[in-house]
py3Dmol code that shows the C-alpha trace and the ligand (Angstrom):
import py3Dmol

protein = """\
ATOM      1  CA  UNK A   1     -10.628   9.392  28.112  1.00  0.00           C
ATOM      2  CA  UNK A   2     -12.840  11.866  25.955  1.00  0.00           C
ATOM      3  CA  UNK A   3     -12.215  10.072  22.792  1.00  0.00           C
ATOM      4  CA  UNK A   4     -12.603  13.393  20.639  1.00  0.00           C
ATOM      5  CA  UNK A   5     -10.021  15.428  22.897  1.00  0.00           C
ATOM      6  CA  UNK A   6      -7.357  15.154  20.567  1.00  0.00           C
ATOM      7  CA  UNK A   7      -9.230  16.288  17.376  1.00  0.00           C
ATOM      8  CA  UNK A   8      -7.130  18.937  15.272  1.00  0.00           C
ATOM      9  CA  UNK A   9      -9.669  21.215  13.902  1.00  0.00           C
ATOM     10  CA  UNK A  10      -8.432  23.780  11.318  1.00  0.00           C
ATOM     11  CA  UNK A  11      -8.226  27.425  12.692  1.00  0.00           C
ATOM     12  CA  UNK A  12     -11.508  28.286  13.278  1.00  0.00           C
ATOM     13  CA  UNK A  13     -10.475  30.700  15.239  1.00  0.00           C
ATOM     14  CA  UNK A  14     -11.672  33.670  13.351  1.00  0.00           C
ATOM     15  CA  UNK A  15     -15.115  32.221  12.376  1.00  0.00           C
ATOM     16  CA  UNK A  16     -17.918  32.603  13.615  1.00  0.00           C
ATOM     17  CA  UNK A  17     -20.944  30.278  14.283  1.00  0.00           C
ATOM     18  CA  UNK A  18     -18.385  27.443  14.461  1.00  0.00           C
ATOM     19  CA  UNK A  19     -20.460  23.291  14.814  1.00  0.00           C
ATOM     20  CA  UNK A  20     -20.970  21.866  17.518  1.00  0.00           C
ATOM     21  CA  UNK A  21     -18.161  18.903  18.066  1.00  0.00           C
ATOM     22  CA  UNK A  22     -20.307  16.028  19.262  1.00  0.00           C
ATOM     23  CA  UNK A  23     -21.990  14.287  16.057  1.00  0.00           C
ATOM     24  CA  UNK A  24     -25.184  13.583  15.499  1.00  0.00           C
ATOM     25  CA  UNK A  25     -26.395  10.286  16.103  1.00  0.00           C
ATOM     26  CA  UNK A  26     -27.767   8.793  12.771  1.00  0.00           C
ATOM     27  CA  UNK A  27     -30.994   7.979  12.220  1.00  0.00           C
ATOM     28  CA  UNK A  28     -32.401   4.538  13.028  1.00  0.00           C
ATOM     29  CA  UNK A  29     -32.764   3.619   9.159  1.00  0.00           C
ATOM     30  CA  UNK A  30     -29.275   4.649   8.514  1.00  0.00           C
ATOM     31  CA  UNK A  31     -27.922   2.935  11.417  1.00  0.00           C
ATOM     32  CA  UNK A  32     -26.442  -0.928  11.383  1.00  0.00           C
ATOM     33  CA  UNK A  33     -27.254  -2.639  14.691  1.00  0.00           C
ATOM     34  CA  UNK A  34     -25.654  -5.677  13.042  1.00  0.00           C
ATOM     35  CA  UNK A  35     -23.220  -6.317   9.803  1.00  0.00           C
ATOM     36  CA  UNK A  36     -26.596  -6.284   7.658  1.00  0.00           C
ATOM     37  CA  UNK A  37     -25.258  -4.172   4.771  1.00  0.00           C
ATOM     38  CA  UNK A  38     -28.726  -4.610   3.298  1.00  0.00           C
ATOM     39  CA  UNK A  39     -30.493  -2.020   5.374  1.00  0.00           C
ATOM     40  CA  UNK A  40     -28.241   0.199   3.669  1.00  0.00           C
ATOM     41  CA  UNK A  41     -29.837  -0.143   0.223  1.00  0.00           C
ATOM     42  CA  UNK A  42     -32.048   2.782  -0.304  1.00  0.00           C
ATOM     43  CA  UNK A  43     -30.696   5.386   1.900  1.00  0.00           C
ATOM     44  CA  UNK A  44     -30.635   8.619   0.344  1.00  0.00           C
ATOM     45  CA  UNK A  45     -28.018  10.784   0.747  1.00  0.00           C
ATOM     46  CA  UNK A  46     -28.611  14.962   0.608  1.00  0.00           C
ATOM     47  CA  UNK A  47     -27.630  14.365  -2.810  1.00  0.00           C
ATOM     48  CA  UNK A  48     -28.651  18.094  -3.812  1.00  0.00           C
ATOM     49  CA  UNK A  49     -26.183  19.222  -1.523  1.00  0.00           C
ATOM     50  CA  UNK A  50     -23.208  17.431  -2.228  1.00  0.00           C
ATOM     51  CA  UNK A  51     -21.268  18.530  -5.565  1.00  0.00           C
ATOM     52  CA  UNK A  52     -18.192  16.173  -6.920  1.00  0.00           C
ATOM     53  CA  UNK A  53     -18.544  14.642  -3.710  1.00  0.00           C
ATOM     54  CA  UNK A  54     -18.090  17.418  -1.878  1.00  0.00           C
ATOM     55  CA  UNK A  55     -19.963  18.802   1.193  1.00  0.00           C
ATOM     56  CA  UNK A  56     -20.007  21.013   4.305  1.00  0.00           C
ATOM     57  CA  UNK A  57     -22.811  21.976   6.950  1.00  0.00           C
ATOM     58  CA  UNK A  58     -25.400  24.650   5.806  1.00  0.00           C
ATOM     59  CA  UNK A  59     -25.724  26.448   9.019  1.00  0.00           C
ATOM     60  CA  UNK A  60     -22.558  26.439  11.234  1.00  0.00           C
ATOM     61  CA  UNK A  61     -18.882  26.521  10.056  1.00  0.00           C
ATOM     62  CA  UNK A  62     -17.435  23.129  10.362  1.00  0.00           C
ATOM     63  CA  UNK A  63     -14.578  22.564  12.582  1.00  0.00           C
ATOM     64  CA  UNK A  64     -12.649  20.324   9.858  1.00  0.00           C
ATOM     65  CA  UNK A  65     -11.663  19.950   6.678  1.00  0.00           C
ATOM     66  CA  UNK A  66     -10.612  16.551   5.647  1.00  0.00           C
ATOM     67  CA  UNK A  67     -10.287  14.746   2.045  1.00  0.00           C
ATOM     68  CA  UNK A  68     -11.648  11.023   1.919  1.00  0.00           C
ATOM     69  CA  UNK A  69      -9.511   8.920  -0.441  1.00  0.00           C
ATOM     70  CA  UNK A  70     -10.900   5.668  -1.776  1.00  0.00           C
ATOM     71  CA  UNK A  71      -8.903   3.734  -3.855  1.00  0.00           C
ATOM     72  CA  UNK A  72     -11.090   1.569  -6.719  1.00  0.00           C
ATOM     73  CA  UNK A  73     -11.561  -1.057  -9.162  1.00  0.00           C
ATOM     74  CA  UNK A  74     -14.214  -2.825 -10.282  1.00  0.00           C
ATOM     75  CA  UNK A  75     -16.187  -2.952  -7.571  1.00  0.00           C
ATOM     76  CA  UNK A  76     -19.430  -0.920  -8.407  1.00  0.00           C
ATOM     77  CA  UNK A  77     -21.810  -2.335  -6.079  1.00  0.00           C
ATOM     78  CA  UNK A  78     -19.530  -1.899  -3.361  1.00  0.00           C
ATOM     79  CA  UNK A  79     -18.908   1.902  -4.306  1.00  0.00           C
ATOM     80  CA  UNK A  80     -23.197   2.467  -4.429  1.00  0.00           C
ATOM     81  CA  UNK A  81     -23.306   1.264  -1.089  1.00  0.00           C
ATOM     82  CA  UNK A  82     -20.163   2.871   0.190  1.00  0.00           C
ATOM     83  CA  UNK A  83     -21.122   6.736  -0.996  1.00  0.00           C
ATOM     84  CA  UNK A  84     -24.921   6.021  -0.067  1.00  0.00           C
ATOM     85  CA  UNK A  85     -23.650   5.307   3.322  1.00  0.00           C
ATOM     86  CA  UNK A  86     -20.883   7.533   4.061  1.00  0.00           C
ATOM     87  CA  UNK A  87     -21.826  10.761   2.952  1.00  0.00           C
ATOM     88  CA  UNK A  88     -24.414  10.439   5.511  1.00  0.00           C
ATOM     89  CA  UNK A  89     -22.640   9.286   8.292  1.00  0.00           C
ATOM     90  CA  UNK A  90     -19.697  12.336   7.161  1.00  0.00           C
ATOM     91  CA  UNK A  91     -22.574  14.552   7.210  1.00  0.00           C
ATOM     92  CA  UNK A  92     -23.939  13.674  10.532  1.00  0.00           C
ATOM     93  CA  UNK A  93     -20.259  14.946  12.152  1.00  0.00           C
ATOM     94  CA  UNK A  94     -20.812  17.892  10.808  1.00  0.00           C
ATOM     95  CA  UNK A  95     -17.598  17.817   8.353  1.00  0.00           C
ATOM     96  CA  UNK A  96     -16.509  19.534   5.575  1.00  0.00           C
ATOM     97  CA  UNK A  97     -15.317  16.817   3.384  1.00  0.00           C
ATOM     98  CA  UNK A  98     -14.622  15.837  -0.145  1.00  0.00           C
ATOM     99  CA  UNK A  99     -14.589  11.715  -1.760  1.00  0.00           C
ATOM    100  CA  UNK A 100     -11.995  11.371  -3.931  1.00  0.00           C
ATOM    101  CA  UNK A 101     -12.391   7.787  -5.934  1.00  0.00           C
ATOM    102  CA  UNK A 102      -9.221   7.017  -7.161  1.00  0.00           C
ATOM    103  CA  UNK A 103     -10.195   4.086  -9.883  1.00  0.00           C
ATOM    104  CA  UNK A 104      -6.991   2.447 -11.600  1.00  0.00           C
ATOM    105  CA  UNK A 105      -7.040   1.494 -14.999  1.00  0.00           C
ATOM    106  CA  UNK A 106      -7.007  -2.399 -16.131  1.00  0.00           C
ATOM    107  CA  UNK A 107      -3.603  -2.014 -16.652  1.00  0.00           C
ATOM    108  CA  UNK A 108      -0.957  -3.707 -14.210  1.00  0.00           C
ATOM    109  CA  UNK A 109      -2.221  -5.042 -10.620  1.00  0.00           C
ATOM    110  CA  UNK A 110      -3.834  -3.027  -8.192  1.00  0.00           C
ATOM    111  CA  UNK A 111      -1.781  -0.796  -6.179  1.00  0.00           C
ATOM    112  CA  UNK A 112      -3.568   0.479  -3.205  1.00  0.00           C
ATOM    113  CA  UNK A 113      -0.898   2.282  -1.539  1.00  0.00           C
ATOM    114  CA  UNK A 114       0.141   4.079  -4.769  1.00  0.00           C
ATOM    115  CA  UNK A 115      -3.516   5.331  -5.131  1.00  0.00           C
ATOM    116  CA  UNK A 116      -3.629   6.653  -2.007  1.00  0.00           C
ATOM    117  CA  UNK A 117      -0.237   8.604  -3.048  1.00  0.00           C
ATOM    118  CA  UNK A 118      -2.107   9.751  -5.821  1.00  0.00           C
ATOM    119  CA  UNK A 119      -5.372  10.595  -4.460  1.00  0.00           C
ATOM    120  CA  UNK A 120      -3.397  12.992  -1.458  1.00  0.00           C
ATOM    121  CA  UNK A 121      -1.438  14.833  -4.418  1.00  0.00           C
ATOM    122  CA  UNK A 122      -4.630  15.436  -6.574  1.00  0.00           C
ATOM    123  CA  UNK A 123      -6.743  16.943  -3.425  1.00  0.00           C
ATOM    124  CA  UNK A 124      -4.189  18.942  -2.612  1.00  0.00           C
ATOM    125  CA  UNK A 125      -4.009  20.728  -6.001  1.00  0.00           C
ATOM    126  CA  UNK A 126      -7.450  21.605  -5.662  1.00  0.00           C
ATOM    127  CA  UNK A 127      -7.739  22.793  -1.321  1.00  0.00           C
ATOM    128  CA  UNK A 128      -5.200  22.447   1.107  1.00  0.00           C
ATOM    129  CA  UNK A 129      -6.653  19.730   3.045  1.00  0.00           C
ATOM    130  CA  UNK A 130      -4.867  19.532   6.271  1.00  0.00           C
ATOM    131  CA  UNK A 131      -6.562  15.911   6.666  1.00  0.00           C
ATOM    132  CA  UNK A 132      -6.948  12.282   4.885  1.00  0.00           C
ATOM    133  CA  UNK A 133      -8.879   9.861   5.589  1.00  0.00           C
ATOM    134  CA  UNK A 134      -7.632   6.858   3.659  1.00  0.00           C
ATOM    135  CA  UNK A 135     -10.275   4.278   3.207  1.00  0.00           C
ATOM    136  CA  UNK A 136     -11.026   1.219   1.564  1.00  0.00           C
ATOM    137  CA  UNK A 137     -14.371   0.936  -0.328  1.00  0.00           C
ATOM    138  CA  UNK A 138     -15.920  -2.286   1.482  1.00  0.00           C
ATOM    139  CA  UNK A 139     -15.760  -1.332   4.740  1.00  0.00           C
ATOM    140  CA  UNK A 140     -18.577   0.992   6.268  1.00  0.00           C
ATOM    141  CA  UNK A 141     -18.359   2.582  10.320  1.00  0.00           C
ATOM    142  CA  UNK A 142     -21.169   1.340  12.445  1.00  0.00           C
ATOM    143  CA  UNK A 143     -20.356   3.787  15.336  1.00  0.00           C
ATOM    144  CA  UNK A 144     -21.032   7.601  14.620  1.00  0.00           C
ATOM    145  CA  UNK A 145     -19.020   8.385  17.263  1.00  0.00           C
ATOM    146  CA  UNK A 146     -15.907   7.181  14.585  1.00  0.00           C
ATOM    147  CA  UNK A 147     -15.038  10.950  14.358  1.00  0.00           C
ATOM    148  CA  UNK A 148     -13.865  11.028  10.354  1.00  0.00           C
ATOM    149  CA  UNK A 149     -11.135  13.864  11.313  1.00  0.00           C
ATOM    150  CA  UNK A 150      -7.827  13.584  12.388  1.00  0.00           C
ATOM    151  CA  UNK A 151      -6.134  13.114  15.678  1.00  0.00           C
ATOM    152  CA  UNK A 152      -2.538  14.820  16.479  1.00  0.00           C
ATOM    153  CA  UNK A 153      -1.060  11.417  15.596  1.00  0.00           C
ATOM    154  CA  UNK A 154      -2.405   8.994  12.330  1.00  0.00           C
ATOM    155  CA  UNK A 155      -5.311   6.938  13.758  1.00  0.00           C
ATOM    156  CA  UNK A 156      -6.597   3.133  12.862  1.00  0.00           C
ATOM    157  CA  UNK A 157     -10.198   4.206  12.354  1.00  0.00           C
ATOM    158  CA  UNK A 158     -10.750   0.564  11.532  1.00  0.00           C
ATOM    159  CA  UNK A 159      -9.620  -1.548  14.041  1.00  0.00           C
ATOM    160  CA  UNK A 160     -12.675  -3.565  14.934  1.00  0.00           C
ATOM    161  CA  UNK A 161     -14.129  -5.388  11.932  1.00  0.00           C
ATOM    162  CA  UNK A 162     -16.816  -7.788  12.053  1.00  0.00           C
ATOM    163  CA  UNK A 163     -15.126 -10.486  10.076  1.00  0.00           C
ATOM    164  CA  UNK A 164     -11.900 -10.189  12.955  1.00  0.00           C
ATOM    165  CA  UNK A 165     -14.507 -10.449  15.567  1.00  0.00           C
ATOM    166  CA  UNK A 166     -14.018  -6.935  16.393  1.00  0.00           C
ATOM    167  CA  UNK A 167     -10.673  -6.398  17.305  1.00  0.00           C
ATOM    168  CA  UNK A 168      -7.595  -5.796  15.198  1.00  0.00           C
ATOM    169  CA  UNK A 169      -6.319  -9.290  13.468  1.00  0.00           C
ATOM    170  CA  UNK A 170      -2.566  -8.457  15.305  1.00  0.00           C
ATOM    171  CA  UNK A 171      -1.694  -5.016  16.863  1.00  0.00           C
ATOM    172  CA  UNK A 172       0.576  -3.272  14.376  1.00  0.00           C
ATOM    173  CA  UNK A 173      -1.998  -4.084  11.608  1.00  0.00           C
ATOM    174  CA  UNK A 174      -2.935  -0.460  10.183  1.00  0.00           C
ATOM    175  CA  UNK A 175      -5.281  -1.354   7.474  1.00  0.00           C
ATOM    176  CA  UNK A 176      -8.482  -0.817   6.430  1.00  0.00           C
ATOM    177  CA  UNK A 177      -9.281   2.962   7.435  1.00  0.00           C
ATOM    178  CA  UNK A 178      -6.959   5.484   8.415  1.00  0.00           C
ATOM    179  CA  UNK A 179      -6.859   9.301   9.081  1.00  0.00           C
ATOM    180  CA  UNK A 180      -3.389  11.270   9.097  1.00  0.00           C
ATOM    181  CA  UNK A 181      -2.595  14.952   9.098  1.00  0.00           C
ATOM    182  CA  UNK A 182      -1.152  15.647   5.905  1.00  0.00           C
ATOM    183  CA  UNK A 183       1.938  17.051   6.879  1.00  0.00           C
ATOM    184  CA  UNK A 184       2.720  13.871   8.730  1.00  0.00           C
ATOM    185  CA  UNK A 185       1.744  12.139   5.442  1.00  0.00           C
ATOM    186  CA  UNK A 186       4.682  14.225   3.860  1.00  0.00           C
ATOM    187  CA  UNK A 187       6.644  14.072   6.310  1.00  0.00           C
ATOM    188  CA  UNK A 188       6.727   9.692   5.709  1.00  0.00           C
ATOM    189  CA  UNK A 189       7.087   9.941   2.339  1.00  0.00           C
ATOM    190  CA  UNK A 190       3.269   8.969   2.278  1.00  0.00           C
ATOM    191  CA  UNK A 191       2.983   5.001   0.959  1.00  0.00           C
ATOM    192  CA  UNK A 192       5.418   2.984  -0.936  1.00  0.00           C
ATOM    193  CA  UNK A 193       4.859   2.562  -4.700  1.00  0.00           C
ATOM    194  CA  UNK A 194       6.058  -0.867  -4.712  1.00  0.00           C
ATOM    195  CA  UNK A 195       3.507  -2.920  -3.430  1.00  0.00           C
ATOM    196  CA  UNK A 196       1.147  -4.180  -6.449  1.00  0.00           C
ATOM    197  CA  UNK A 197      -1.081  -6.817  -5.611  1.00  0.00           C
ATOM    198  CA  UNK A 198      -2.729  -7.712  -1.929  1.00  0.00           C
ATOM    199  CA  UNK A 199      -0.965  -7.047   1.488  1.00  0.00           C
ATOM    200  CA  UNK A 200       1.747  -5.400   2.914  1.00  0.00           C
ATOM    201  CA  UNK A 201       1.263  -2.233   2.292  1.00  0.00           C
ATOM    202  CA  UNK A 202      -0.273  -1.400   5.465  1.00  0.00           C
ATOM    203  CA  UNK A 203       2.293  -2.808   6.964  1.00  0.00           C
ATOM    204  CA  UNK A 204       4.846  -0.865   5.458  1.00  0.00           C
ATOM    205  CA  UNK A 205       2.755   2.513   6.065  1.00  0.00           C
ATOM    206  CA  UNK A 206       3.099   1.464   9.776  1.00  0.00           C
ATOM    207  CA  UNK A 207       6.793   1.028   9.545  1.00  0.00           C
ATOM    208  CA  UNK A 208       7.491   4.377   7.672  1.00  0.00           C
ATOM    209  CA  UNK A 209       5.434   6.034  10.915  1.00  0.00           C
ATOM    210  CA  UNK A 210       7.423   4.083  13.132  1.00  0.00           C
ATOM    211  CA  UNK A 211      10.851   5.009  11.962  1.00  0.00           C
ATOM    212  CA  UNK A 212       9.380   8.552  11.800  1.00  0.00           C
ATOM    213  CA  UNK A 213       8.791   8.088  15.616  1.00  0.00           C
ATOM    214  CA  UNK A 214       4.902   9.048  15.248  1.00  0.00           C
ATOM    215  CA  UNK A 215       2.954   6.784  17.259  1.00  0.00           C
ATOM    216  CA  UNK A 216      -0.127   5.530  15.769  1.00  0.00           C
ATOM    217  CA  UNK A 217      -4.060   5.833  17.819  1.00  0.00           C
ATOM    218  CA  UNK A 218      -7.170   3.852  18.374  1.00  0.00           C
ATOM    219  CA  UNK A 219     -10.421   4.868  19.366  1.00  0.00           C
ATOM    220  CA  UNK A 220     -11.981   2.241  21.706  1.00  0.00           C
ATOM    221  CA  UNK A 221     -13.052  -0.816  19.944  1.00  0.00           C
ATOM    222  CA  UNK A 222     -16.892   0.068  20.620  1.00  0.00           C
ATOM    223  CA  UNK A 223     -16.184   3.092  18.336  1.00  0.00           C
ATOM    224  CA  UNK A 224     -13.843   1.697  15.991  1.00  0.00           C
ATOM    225  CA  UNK A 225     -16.435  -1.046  14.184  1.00  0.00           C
ATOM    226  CA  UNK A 226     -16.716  -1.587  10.912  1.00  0.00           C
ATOM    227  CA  UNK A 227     -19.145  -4.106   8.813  1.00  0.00           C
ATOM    228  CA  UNK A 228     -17.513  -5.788   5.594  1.00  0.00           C
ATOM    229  CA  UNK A 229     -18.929  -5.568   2.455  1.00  0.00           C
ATOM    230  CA  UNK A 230     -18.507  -9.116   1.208  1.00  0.00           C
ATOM    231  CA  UNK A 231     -16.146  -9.998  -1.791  1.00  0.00           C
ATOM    232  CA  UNK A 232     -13.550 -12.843  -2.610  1.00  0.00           C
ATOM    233  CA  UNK A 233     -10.140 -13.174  -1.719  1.00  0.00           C
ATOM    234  CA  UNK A 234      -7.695 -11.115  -3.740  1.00  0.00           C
ATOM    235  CA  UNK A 235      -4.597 -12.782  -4.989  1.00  0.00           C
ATOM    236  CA  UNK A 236      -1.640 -12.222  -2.353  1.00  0.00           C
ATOM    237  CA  UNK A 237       1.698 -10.597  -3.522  1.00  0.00           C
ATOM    238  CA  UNK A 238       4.013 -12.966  -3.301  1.00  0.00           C
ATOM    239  CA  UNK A 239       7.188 -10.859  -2.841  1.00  0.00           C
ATOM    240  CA  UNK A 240       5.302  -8.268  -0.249  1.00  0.00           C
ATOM    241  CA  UNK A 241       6.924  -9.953   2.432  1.00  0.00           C
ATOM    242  CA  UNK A 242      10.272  -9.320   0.673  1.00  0.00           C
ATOM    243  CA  UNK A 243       9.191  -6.022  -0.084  1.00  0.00           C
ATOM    244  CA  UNK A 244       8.768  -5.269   3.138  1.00  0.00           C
ATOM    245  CA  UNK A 245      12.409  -6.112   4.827  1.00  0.00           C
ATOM    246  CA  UNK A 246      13.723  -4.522   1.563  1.00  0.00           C
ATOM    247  CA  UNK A 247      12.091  -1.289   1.972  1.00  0.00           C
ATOM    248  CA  UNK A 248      14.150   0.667   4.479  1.00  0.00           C
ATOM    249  CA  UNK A 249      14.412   4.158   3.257  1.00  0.00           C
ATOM    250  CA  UNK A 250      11.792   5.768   3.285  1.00  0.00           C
ATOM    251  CA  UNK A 251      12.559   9.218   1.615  1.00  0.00           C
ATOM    252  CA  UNK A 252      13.986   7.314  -1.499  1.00  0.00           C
ATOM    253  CA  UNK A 253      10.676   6.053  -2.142  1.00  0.00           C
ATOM    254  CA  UNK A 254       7.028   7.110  -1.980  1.00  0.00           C
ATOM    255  CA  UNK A 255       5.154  10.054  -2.317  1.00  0.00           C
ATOM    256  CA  UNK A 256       8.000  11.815  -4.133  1.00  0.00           C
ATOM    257  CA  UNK A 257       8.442   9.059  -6.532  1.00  0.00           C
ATOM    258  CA  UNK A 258       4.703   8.518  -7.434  1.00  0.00           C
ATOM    259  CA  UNK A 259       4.376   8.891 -11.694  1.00  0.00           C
ATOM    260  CA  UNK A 260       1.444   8.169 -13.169  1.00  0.00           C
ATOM    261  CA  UNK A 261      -1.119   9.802 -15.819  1.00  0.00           C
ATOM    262  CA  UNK A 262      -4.501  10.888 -15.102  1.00  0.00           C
ATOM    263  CA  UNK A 263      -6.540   9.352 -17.951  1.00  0.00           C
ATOM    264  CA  UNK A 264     -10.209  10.687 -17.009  1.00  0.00           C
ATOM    265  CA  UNK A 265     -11.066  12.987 -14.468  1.00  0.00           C
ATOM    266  CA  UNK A 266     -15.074  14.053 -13.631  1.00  0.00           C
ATOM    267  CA  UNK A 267     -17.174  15.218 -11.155  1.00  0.00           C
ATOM    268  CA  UNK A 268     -19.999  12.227 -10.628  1.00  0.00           C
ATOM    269  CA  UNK A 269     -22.952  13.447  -8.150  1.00  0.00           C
ATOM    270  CA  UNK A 270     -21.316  11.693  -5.322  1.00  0.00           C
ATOM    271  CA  UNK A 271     -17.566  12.143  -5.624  1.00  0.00           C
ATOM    272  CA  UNK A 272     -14.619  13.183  -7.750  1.00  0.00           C
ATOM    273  CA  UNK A 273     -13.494  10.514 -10.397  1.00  0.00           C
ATOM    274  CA  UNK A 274     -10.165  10.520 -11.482  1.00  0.00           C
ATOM    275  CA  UNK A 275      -8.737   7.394 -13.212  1.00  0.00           C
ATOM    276  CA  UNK A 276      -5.508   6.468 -13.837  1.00  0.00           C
ATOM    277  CA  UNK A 277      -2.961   4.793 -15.565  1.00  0.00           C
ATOM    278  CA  UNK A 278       0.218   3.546 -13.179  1.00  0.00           C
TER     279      UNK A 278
END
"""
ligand_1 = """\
19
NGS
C -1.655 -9.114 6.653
C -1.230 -8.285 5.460
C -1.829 -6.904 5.549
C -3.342 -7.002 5.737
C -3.675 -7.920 6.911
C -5.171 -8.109 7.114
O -1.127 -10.395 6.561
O -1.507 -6.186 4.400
O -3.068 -9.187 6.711
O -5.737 -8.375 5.882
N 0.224 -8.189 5.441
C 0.979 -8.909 4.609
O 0.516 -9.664 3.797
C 2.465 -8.747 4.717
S -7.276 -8.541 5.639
O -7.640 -9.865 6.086
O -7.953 -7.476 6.363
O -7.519 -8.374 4.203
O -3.917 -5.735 5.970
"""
view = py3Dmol.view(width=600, height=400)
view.addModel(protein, "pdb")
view.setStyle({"model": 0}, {"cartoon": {"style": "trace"}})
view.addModel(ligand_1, "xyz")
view.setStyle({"model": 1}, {"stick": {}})
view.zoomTo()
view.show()
């Protein structure tokens, strides 16, 4: 089918002068033909008209609105390369979108799904995105036709990566990239809190949808390719698989539960910093 049927665009319906829906192919020396992230280097991005990491098309009214949370930690090469690449591709959808780079402090172990709790609660005190886009920082699209909006159920924007030989490493896997609607985000509870180290978070995203009877999407796996950014191995959580048949309910825990403290918040040329303490 028509793989961008099933967009949800905000209500436009008033505007005039509203973009056209099909994107933009990017240029040849912003495009990866293979998982060479090195072409990458060098690309410059409309930085003069992007501000905080925010950006939407000059001469038409963009069809979508949609904040792009990227959880972060020490990984500054991978960020250069990640904003040098994506606001370009964003830009070539014609979106109205905003990076949000959620970095946690040193303290305590990374906890991706409780900076993507965080990072949906901060947007939404400043615009009320009606669209995520959850995204981890070493993985870039390759197909432009990866339509960084949301569809009327959460979507696995990332299901082909090059390192799984393009195609998802077992079907309920949900990690990587996703986009949701954020009242369906609400509506789970958003992410558990509990899971700090690698894995299982995901996983227990896709359960809270499940039990919530929304029905996660995938593009076609031609669209849905990503390229790696290389990096080692984190350290596995031991106890996410315990985590995992523990956590049951999910309006106990999540979104409504997230505390932490905002311990520097700026606006960098390329996206909105806020770091924080968990
Ligand atoms: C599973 C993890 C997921 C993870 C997936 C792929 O085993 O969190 O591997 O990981 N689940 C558990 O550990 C329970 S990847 O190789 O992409 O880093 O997303």
């Amino acid at each position: 089918g028509n793989i961008i049927n099933n967009l949800v665009p905000v209500d436009y319906s008033h505007l005039e002068n509203v973009c056209p829906l099909s994107p933009v192919k990017v240029t040849s020396t912003t495009s990866l033909t293979s998982c060479s992230v090195s072409s990458l280097v060098g690309t410059e991005a409309i930085k003069s008209d992007i501000l905080g990491g925010e950006w939407q098309p000059k001469n038409c009214t963009s069809r979508f609105l949609v904040a792009i949370i990227v959880p972060y930690r020490a990984r500054e090469k991978h960020l250069h390369k990640f904003l040098s690449f994506m606001h370009r591709f964003v830009q070539s959808q014609n979106i109205h979108y905003k990076i949000y780079v959620i970095e946690q402090s040193t303290q305590k172990e990374f906890n991706r799904g409780k900076l993507f709790n965080i990072g949906f609660l901060e947007a939404l005190k400043e615009k009320p995105f009606p669209c995520f886009i959850f995204h981890d920082v070493d993985l870039l699209p390759e197909n432009s036709n990866n339509m960084y909006a949301c569809t009327e159920t959460p979507r696995h924007l990332s299901a082909a990566i090059d390192k799984f030989g393009y195609s998802p490493p077992y079907y309920r896997n949900f990690g990587g990239v996703l986009s949701i609607l954020s009242h369906q985000f609400s509506l789970v509870n958003g992410f558990s809190n509990k899971f700090y180290g690698w894995g299982g978070e995901d996983d227990n995203f896709y359960n809270r949808l499940r039990s919530a009877l929304i029905r996660p999407v995938r593009f076609d796996y031609s669209v849905s390719r990503y390229c790696t950014l290389p990096h080692e191995q984190e350290k596995p959580n031991e106890n996410r698989h315990n985590l995992l048949k523990l956590s049951s309910n999910y309006v106990l825990e999540g979104l409504n539960s997230t505390k932490y403290t905002v311990i520097q918040r700026s606006d960098e040329p390329l996206f909105a910093k806020i770091v924080v303490d968990l």
